[in-house]
C-alpha positions, 0 to 999 in steps of 0.5 A: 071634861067634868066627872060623871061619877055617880051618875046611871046614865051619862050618854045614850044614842038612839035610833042610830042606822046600821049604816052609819055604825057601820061608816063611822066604825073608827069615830065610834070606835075612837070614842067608846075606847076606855069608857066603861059601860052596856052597849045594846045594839038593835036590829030591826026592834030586836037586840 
């Protein structure tokens, strides 16, 4: 996987439902583990 030091933004979601957040629990979890970072999570427009 190349180096994404240096950059602000290396990936983002969007518009992503409560629901399959709440489906995909292990994927996701599996995912983020070890990356540092901001997660804002948001419901209904509000964070």
């Amino acid at each position: 996987m190349p180096s994404n030091k240096g950059q602000l933004v290396s990936q983002h979601l969007e518009n992503i439902s409560r629901a399959a957040l709440e489906n995909y629990q292990g994927i996701l979890k599996e995912y983020v583990k070890g990356r540092h970072g901001v997660y804002a999570l948001y419901i209904k427009g509000h964070l």
